[in-house]
C-alpha positions in Angstrom: 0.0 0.0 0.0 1.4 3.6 -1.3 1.1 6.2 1.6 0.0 9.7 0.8 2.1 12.6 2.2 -0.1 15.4 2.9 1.0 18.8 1.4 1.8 21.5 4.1 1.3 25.0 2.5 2.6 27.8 3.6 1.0 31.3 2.4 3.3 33.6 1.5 1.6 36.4 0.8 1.2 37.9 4.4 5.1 38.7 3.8 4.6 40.5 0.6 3.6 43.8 -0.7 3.8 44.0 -4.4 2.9 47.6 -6.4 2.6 47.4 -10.3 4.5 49.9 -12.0 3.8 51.0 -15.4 6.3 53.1 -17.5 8.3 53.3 -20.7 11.4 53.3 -18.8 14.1 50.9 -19.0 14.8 49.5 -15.7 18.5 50.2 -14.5 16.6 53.8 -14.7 13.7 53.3 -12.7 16.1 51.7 -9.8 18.1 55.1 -10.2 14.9 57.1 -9.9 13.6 55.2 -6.8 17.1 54.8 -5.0 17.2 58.6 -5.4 13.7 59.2 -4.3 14.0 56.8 -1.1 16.7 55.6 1.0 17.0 52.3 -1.0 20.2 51.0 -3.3 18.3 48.9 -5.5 21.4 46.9 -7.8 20.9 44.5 -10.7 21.8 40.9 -9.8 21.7 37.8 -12.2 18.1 37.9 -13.9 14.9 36.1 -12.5 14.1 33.2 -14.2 11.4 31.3 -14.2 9.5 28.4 -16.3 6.4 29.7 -18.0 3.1 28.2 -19.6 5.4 27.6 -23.0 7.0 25.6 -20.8 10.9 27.2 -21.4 13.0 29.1 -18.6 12.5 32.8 -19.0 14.9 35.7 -17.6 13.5 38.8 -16.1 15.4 41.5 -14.8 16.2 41.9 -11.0 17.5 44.3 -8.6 17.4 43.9 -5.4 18.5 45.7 -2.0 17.9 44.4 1.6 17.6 46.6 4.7 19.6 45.3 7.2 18.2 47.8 10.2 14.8 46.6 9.4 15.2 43.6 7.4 12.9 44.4 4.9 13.5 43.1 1.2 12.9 45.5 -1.8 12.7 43.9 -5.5 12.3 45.6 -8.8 11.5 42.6 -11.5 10.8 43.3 -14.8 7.2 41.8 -15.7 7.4 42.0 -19.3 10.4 40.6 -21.3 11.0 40.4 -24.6 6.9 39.4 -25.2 6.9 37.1 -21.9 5.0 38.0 -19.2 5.7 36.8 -15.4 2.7 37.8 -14.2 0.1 37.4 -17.0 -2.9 38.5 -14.4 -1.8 42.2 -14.0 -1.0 44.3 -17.2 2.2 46.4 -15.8 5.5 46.9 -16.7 7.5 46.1 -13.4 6.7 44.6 -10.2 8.1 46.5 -7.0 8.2 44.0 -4.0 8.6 44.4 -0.6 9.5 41.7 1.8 8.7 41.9 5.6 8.2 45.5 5.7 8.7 47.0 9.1 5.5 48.2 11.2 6.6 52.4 9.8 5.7 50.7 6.6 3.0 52.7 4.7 2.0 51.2 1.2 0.1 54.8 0.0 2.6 56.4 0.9 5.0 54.7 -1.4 2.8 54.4 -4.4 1.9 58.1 -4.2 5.8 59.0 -4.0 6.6 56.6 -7.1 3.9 58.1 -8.8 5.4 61.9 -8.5 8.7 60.6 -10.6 8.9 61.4 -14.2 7.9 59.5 -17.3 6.0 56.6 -14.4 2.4 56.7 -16.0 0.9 53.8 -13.2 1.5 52.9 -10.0 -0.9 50.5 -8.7 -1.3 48.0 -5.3 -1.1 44.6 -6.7 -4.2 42.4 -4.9 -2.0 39.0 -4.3 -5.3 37.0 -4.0 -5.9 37.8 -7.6 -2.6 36.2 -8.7 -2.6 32.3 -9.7 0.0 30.8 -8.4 1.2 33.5 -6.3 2.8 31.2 -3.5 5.0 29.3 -6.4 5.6 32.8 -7.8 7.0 34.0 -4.0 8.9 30.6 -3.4 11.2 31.2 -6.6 11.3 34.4 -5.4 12.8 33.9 -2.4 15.2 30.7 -3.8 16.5 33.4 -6.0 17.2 35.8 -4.0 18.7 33.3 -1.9 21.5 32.1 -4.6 21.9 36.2 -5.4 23.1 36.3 -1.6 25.4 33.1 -1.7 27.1 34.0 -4.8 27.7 38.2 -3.7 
């Protein structure tokens, strides 16, 4: 007789705050934009890559910079790539993530001060319910991030 392990899931999501970012600029500038808006260093690491419905590794960009007073996690991936989309359920350009923000932490506050730079056009909260797959999404998130860490 063939036992059946039982799953233990884990949602992810109460970590994460994701904010869609729509804009016609290239990334590297964004990051530049927000570093110098905030008190962040965003910097590009290896890209993201994940395996889509077409069933092939893709490579979105990443940048990434980790608070060490706080411990909170910021994340700029692209979400659209060369005609590939990492998140096909919300129409944006870039995903801006933030992992295990600190109690000070106040969401409007950052999408209203990422919507006052130049040349952004949308800045939008990002409903993580909405999102199939979102925990798989957050896992390879986090094993990325992860390897980035090891290998700096």
């Amino acid at each position: 007789m063939v036992k059946k392990l039982s799953t233990l899931l884990y949602d992810l999501t109460e970590e994460y705050q994701i904010i869609g970012i729509s804009s016609p600029l290239k990334d590297y500038k964004i990051c530049w934009l927000i570093n110098n808006t905030h008190t962040i260093q965003l910097t590009r690491y290896k890209d993201f890559n994940l395996i889509l419905k077409n069933k092939k590794k893709e490579g979105f960009s990443y940048f990434s910079y980790i608070d060490s007073s706080s411990g909170t996690n910021y994340f700029l991936l692209s979400n659209k790539q060369e005609k590939k989309v990492l998140l096909e359920e919300i129409s944006i350009d870039y995903l801006f993530i933030v992992k295990n923000a600190s109690r000070l932490f106040d969401k409007k506050q950052l999408i209203s001060s990422i919507k006052k730079i130049k040349n952004i056009q949308t800045v939008i909260p990002v409903d993580l319910k909405k999102i199939k797959e979102i925990n798989t999404f957050l896992t390879e998130l986090e094993y990325h991030q992860d390897e980035t860490i090891k290998q700096a």
